[in-house]
N, C-alpha and C positions, 0 to 999 in steps of 0.2 A: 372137385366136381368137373366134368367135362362136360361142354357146350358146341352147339354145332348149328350152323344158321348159313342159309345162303341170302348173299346180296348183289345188287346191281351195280354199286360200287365196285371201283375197280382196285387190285391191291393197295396200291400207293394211295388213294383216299381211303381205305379202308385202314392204314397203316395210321396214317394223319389223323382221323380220327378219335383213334386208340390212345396219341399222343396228348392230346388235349382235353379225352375224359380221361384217364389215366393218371396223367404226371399232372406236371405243374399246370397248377392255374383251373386244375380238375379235382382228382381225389389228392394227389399226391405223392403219389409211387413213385420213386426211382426207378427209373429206366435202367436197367441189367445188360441188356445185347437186344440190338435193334440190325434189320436187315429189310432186301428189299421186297421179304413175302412174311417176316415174323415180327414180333418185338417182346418183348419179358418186360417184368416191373417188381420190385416186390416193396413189401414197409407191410408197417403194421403186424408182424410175425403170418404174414401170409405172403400170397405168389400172385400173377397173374401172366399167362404164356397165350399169345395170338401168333394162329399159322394162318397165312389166307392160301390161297390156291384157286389160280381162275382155271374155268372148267373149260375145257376143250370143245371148239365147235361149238360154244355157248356167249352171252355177253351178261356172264355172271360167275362171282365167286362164291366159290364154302370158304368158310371163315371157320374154325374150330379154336375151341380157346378152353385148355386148363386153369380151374382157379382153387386157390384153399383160400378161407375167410373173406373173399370180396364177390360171393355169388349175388348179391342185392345189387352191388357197381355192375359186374358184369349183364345181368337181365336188363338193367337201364341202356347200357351200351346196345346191347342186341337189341332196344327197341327205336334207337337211334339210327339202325344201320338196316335195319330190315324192311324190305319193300313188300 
């Protein structure tokens, strides 16, 4: 399923976020490849993929994020992040 949410958080908190509902100490997910506008996770025989992208001429990013099996985590996350 694909998700798409804008925030007032900036990448790198939106990134850090993801890290801490996500991985350890959160759901669980291993962390797959982290950068400084995306990060991946998967476990569980699912995925989860966050791209952020601050908007141009704005003081706000899209965050869009593929998931298979953890859309329940992810709506939590996006209710975490959304202003």
């Amino acid at each position: 399923m694909n998700y798409s949410v804008d925030t007032k958080l900036s990448n790198e908190r939106v990134i850090a976020a993801a890290l801490k509902h996500f991985g350890k100490g959160g759901v669980g997910l291993e962390v797959t490849d982290q950068g400084e506008d995306c990060v991946s996770f998967e476990g569980g025989g699912g995925h989860v993929e966050i791209t952020v992208c601050r908007k141009e001429g704005e003081n706000r990013s899209e965050v869009n994020i593929l998931t298979r099996e953890w859309d329940y985590q992810v709506k939590e996350f996006i209710g975490r992040i959304k202003d």
